[in-house]
Each structure stands twice: as structure tokens, then as C-alpha cells.
C-alpha positions in Angstrom: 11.0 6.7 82.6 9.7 3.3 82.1 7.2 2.3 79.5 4.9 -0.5 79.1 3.6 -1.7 75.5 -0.7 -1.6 75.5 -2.0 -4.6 74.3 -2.4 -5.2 70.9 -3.8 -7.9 68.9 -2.4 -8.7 65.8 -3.4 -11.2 62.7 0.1 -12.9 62.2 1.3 -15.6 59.1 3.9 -17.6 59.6 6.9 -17.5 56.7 6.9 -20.5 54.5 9.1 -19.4 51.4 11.5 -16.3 50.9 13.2 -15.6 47.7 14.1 -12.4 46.2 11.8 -10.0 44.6 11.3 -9.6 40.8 11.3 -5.8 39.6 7.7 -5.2 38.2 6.9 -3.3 35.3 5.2 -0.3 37.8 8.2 -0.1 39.7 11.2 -1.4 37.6 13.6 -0.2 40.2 11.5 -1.8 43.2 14.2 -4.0 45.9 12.5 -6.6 48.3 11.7 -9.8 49.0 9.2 -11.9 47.9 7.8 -14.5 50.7 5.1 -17.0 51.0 2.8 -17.3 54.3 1.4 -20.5 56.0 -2.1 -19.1 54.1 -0.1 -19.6 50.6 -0.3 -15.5 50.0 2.4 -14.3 48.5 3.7 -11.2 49.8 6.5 -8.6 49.5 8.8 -7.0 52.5 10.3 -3.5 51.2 14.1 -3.2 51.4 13.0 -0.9 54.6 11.3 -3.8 56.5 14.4 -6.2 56.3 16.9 -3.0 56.8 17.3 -5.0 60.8 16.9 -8.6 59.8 17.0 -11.1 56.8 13.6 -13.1 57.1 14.1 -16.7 57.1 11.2 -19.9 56.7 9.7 -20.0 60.5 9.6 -16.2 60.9 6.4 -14.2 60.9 4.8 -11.7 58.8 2.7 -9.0 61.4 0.1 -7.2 60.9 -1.4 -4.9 63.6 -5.4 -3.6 63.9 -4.0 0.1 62.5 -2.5 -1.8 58.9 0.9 -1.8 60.0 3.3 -4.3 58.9 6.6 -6.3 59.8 8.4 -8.8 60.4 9.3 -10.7 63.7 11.7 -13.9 64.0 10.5 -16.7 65.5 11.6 -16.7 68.5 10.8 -12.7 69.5 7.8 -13.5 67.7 6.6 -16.7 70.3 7.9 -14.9 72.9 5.8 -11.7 72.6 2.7 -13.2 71.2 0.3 -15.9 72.3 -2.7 -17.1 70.4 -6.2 -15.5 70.9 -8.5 -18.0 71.6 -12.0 -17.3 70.6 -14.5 -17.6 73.2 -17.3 -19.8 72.8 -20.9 -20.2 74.8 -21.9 -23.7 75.6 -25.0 -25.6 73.3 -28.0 -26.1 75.3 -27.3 -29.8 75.1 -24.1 -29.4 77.0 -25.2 -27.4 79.4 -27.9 -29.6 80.2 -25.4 -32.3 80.4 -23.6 -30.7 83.0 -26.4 -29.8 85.3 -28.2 -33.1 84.7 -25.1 -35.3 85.2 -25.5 -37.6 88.4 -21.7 -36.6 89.7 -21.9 -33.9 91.7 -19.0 -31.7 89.8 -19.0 -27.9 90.7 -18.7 -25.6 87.4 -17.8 -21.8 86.8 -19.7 -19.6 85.4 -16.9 -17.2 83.0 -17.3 -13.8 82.5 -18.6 -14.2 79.1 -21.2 -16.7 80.4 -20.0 -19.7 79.3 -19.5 -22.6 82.0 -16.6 -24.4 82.7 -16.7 -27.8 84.5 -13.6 -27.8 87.6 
């Protein structure tokens, strides 16, 4: 049977730094590793999140809507993902500078009612 992923959108930091982790005093046995995202947060992958790869600068750290967390190289990562863009409505100003403009340009109306000169 075939099976098709639902969509999901995900907050995603790209990996700046990776180093090992230092044991803390709460967990003085604690493995992982210690990496750095684009934001400058510091976070840390257990030994069970790099149990199928060894993150590298350029990966990304994932973290889905439900809290859950991993890792994705680069390249699955870009290939999978695409940015969200946010939508935004048009200022009053524009818009009147669209309908008021003296070339006759046709415009589309989106779905989310902003306009879109073609």
C-alpha cells in the first residue's frame, strides 16, 4: 500500500556550529551534541537523534507543530521543504495605485484578497 506524507509545517534552524556535549551536573552521564542555530541558540541532539547521521554546519535542526524534534541534512532537508511565505493584503495606497494607474494592466484578485498585478 502506498502512503503519502500530510502536510506539515515546520519552524526549521539552520546548523551553524556542532561540537560535542559537556556532561551537566543533572545528568553527569548525559551523551550528545551540542550545536548552534542560524538564531545563535544553542541546542542539544541526544545520542538517539544522531543514532542515523552525524550533524554537520549546513544541516537543519526540525521542529514540527506537535514539539517534535530532529535533524535533516541539507540536502533531504531543501529537498522536502520549501519556505512559507506569509501572505500579505495590499495598503490602500497600493491598491489605489493600481486601479488609478493610466496603463491598462489586468490584476488578480488571490484567494486571500490581496491583488496581484499580471
Amino acid at each position: 500500500m502506498k502512503y503519502q506524507a500530510n502536510p506539515v509545517i515546520v519552524d526549521a534552524f539552520e546548523i551553524q556550529k556542532v561540537e560535542p556535549a559537556e556532561p551537566t551536573v543533572a545528568d553527569p552521564a548525559a551523551l550528545g551534541t551540542k550545536i548552534t542555530l542560524d538564531t545563535g541558540s544553542v541546542v542539544t541532539a541526544t545520542s538517539a537523534m544522531t543514532a542515523r547521521m552525524t550533524p554537520v554546519p549546513g544541516d537543519y535542526w526540525v521542529i514540527q507543530s506537535d514539539g517534535y524534534q530532529y535533524l535533516n541534512p541539507r540536502q533531504v532537508f531543501l529537498r522536502k521543504y520549501s519556505p512559507v511565505l506569509e501572505k500579505t493584503k495590499p495598503t490602500v495606497e497600493e491598491l489605489e495605485r493600481i486601479l488609478n494607474s493610466e496603463e491598462e494592466r489586468p490584476v488578480r484578485i488571490n484567494d486571500d484578497g490581496s491583488i496581484t498585478p499580471l
